[in-house]
PDB file of the backbone (N, CA, C, O) and the ligand in Angstrom, with CONECT records:
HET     ZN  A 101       1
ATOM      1  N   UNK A   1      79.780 150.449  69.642  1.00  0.00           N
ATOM      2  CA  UNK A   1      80.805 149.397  69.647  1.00  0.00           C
ATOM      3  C   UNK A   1      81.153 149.038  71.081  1.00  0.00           C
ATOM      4  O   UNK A   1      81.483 149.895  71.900  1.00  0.00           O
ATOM      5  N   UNK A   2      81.068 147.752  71.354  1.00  0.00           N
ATOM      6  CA  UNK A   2      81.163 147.183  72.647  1.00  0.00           C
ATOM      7  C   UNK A   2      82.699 147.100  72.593  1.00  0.00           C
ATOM      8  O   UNK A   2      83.160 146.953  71.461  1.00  0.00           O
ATOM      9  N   UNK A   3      83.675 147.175  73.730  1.00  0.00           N
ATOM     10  CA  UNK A   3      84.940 146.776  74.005  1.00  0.00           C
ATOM     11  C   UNK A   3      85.178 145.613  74.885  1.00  0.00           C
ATOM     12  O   UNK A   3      84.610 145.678  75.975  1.00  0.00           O
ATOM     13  N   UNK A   4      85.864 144.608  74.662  1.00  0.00           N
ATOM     14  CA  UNK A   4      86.006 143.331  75.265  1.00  0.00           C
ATOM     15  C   UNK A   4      87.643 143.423  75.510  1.00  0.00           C
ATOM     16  O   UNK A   4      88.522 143.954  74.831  1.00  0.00           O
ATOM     17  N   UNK A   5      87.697 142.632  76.855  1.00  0.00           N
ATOM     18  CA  UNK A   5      89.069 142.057  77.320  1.00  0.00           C
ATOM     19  C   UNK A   5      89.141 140.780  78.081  1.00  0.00           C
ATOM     20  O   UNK A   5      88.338 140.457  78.957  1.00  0.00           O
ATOM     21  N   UNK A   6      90.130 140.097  77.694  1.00  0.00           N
ATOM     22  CA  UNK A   6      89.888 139.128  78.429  1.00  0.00           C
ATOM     23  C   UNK A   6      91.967 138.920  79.311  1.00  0.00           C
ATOM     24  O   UNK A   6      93.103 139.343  79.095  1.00  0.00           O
ATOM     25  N   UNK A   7      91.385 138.188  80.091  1.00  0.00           N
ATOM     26  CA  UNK A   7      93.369 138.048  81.061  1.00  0.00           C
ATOM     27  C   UNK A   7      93.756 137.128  80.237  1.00  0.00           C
ATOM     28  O   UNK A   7      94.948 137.054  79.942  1.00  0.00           O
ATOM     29  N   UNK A   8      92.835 136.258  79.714  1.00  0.00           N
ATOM     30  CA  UNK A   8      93.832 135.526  78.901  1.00  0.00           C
ATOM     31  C   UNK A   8      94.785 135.957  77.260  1.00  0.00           C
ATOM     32  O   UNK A   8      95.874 135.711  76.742  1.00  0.00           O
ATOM     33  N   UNK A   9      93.644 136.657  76.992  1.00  0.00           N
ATOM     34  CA  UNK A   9      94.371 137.857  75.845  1.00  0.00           C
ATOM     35  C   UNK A   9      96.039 138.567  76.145  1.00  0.00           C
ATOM     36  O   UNK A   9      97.057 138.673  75.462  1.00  0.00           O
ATOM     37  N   UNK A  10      95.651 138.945  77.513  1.00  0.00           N
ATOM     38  CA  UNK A  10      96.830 139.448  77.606  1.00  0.00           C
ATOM     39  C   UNK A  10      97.846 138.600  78.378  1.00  0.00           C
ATOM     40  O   UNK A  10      98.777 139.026  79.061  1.00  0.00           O
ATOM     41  N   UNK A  11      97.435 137.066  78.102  1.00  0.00           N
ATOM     42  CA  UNK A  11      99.147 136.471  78.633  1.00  0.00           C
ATOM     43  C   UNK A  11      98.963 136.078  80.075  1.00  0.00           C
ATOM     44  O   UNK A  11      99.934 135.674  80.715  1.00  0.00           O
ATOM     45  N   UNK A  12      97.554 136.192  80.715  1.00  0.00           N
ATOM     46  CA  UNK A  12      97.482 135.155  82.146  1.00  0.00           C
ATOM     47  C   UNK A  12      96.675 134.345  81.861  1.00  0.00           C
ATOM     48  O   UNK A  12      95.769 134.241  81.034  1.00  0.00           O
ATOM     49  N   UNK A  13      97.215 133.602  82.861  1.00  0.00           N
ATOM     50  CA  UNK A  13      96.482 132.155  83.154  1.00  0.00           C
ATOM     51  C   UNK A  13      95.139 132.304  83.908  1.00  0.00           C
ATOM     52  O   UNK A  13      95.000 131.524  84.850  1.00  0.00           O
ATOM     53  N   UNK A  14      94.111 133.174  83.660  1.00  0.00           N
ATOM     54  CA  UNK A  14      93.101 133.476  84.304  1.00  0.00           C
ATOM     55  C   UNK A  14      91.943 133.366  82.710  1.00  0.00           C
ATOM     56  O   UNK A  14      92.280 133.345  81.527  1.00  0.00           O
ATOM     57  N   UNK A  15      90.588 133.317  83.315  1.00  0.00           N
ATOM     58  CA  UNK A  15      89.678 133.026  82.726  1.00  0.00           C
ATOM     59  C   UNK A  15      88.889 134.280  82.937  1.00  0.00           C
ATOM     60  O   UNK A  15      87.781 133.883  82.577  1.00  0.00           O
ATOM     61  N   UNK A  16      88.726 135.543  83.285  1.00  0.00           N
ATOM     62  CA  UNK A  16      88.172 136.467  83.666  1.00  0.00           C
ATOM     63  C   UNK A  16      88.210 137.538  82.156  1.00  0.00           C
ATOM     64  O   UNK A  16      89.266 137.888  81.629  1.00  0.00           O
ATOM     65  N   UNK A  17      87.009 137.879  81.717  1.00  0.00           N
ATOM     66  CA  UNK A  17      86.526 138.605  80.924  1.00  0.00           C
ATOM     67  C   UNK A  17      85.637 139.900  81.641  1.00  0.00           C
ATOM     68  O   UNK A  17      84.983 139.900  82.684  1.00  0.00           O
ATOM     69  N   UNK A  18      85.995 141.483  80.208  1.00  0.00           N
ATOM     70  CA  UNK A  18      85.019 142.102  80.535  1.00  0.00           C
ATOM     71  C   UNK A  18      84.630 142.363  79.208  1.00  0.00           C
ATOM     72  O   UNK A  18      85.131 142.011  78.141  1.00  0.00           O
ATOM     73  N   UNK A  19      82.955 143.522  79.658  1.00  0.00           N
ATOM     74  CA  UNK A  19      83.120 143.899  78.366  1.00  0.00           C
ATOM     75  C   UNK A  19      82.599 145.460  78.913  1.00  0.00           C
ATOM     76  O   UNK A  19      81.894 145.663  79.903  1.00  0.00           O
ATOM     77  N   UNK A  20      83.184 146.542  77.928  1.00  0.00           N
ATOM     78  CA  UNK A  20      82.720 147.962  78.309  1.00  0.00           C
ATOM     79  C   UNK A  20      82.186 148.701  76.952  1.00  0.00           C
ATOM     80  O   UNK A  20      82.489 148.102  75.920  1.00  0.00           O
ATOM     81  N   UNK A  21      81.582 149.674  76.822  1.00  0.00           N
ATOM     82  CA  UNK A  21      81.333 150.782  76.279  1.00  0.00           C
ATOM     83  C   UNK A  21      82.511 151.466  75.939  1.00  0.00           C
ATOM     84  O   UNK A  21      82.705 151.839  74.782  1.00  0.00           O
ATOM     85  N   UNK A  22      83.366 151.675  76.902  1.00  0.00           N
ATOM     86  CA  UNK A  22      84.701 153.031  76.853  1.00  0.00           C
ATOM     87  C   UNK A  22      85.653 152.173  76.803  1.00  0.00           C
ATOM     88  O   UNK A  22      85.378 150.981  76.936  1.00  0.00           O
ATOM     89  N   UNK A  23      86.675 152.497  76.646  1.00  0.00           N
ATOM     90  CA  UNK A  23      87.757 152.063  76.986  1.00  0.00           C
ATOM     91  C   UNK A  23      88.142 152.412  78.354  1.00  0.00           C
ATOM     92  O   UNK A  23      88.699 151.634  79.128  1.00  0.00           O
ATOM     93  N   UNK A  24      87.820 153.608  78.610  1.00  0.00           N
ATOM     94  CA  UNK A  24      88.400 154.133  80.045  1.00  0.00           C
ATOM     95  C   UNK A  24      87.211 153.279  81.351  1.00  0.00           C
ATOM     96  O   UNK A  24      87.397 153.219  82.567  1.00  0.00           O
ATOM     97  N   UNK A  25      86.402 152.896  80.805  1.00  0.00           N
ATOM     98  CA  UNK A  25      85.444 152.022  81.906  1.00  0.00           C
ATOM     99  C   UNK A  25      86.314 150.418  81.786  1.00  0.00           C
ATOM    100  O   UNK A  25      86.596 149.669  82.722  1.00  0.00           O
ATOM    101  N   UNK A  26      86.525 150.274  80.699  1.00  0.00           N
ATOM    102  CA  UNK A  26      86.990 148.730  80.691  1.00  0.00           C
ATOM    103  C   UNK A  26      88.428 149.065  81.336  1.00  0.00           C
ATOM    104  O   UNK A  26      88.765 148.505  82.380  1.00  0.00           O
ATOM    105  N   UNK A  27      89.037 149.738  80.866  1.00  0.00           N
ATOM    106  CA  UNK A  27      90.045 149.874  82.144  1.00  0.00           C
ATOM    107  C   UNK A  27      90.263 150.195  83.548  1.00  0.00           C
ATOM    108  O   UNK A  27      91.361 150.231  84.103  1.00  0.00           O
ATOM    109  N   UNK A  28      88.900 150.471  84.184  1.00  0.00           N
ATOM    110  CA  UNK A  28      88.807 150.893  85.399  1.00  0.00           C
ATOM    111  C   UNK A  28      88.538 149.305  86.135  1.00  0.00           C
ATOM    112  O   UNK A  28      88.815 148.984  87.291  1.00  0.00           O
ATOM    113  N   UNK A  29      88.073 148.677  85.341  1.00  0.00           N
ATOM    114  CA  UNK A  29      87.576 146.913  84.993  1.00  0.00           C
ATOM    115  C   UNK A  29      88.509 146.601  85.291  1.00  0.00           C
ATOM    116  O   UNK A  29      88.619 146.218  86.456  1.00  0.00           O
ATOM    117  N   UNK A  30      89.415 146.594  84.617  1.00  0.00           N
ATOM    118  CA  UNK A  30      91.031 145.962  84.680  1.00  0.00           C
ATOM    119  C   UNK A  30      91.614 146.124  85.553  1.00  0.00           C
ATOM    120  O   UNK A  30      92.433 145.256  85.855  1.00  0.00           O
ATOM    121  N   UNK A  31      91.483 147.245  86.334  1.00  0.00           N
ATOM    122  CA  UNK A  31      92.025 147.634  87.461  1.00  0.00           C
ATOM    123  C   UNK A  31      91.730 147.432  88.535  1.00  0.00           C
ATOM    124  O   UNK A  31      92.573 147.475  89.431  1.00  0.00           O
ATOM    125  N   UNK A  32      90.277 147.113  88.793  1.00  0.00           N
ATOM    126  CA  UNK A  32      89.385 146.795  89.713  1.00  0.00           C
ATOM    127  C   UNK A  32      89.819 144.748  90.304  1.00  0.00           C
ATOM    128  O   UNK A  32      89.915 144.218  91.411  1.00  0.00           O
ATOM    129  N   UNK A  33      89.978 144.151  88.675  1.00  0.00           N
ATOM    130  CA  UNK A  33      90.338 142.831  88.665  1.00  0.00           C
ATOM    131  C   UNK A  33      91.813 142.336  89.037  1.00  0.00           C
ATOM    132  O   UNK A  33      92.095 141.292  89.625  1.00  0.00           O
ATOM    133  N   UNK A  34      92.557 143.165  88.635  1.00  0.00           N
ATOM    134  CA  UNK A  34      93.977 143.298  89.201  1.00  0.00           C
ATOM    135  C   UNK A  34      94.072 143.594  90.692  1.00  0.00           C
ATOM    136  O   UNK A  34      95.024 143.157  91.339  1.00  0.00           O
ATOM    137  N   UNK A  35      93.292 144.188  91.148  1.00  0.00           N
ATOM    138  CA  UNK A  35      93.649 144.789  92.524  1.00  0.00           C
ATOM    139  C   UNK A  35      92.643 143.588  93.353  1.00  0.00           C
ATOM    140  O   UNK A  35      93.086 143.179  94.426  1.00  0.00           O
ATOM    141  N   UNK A  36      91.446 143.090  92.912  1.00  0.00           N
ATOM    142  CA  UNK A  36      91.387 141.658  93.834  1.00  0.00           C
ATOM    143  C   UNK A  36      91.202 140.232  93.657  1.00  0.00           C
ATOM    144  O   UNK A  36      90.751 139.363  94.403  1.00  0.00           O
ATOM    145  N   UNK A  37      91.799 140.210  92.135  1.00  0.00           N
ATOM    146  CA  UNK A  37      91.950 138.680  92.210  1.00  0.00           C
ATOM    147  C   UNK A  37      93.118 138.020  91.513  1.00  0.00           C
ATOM    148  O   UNK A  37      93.274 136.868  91.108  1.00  0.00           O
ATOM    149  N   UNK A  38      94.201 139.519  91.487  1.00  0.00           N
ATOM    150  CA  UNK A  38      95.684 139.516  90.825  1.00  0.00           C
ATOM    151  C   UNK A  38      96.444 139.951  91.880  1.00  0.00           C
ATOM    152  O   UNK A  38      97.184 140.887  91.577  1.00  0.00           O
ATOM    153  N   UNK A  39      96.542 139.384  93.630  1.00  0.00           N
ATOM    154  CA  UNK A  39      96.976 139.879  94.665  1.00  0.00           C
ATOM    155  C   UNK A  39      98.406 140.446  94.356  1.00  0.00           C
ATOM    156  O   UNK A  39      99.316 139.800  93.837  1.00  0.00           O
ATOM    157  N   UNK A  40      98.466 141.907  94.804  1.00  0.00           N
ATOM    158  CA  UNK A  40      99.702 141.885  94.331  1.00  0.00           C
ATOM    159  C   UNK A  40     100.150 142.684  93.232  1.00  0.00           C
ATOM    160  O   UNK A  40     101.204 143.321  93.258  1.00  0.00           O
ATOM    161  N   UNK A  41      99.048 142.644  91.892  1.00  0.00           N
ATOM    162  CA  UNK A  41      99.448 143.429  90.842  1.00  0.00           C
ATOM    163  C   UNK A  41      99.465 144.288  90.630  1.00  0.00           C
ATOM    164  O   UNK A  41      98.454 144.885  91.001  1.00  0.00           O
ATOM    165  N   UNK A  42     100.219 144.903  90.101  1.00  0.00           N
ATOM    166  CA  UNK A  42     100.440 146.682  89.938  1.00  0.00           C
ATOM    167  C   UNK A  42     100.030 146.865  88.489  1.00  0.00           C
ATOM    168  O   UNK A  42     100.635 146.154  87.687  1.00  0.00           O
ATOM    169  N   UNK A  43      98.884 147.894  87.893  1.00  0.00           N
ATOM    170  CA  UNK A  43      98.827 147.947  86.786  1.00  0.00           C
ATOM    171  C   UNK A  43      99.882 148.788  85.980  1.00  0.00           C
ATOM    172  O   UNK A  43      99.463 149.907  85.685  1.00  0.00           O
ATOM    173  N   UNK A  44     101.322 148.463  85.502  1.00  0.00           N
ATOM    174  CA  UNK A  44     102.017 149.720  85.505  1.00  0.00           C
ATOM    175  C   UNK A  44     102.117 149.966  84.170  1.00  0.00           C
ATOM    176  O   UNK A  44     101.904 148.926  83.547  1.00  0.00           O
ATOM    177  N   UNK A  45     102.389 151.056  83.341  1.00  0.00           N
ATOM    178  CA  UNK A  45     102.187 151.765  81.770  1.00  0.00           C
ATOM    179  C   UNK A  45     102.416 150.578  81.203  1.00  0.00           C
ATOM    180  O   UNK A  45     101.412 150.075  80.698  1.00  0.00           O
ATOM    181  N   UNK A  46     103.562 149.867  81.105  1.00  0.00           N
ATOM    182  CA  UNK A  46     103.213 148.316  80.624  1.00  0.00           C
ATOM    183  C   UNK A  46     102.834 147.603  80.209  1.00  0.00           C
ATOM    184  O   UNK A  46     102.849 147.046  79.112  1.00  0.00           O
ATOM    185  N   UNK A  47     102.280 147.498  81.381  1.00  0.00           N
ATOM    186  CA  UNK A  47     100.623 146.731  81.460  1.00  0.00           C
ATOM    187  C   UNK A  47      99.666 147.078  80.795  1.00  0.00           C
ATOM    188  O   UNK A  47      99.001 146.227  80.205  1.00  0.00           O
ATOM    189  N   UNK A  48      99.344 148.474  80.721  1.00  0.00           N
ATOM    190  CA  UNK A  48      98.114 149.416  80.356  1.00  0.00           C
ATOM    191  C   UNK A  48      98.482 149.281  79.040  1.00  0.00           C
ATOM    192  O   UNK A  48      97.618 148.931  78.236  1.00  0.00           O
ATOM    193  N   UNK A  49      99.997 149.567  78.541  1.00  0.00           N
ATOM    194  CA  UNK A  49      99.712 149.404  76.889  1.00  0.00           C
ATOM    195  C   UNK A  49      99.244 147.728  76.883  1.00  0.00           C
ATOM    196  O   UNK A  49      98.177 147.385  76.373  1.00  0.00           O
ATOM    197  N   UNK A  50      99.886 147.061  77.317  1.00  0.00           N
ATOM    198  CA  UNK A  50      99.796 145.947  76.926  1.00  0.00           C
ATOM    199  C   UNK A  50      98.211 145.299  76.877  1.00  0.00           C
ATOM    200  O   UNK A  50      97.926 144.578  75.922  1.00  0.00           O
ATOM    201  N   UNK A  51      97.385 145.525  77.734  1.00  0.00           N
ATOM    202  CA  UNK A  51      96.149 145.784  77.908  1.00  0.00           C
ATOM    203  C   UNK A  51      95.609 146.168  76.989  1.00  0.00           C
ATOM    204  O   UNK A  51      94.685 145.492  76.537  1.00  0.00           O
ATOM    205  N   UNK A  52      96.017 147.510  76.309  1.00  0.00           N
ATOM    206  CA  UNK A  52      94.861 148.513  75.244  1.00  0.00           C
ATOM    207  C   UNK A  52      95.393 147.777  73.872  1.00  0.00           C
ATOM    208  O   UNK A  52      94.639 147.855  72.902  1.00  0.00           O
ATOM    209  N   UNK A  53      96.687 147.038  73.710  1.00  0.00           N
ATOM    210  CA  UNK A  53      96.990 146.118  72.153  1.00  0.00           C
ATOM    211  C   UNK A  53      96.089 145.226  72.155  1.00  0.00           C
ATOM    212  O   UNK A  53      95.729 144.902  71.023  1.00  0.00           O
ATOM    213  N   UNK A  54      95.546 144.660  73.067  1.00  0.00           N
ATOM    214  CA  UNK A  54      94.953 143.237  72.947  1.00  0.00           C
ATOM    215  C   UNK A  54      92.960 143.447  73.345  1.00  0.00           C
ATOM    216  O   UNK A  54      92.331 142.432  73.644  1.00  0.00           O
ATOM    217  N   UNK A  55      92.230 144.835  73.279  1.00  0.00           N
ATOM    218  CA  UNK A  55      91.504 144.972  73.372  1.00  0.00           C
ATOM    219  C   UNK A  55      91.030 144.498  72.046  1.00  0.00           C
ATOM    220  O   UNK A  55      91.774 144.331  71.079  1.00  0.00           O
ATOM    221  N   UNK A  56      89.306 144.221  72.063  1.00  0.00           N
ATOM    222  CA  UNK A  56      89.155 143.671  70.705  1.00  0.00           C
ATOM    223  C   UNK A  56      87.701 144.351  71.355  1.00  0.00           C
ATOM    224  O   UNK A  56      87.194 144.384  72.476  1.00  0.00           O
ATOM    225  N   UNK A  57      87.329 144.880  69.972  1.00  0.00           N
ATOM    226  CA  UNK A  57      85.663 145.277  69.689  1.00  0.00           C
ATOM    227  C   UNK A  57      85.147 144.645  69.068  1.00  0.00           C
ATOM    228  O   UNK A  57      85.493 144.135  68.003  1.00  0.00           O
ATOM    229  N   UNK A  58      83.706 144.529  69.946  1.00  0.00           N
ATOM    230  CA  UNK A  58      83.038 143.096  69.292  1.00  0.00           C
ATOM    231  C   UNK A  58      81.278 144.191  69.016  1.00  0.00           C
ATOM    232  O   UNK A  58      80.289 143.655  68.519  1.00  0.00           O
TER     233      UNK A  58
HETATM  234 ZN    ZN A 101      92.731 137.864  85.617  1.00  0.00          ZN2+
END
């Protein structure tokens, strides 16, 4: 089972998709995308739930 996320899933105005194997890889994804093209963003527990509600397996 592939794991998909996208920023717009979770409520930004961005067009940036991933897709992972793990969850813990697609979140390293997320984190990686936050830190350089979300200047500024802090991924904080929040976020991370808010992130893992809106994951979808495709
Ligand atoms: Zn984004």
């Amino acid at each position: 089972m592939t794991k998909s996320i996208s920023c717009a899933d979770a409520g930004a105005d961005c067009s940036w998709s991933a897709t992972a194997e793990t969850e813990e890889e697609l979140m390293s994804k997320v984190a990686n995308h936050a830190k350089e093209d979300h200047k500024g963003m802090e991924v904080t527990p929040e976020l991370v739930a808010k992130i893992k509600s809106v994951i979808k397996e495709i």
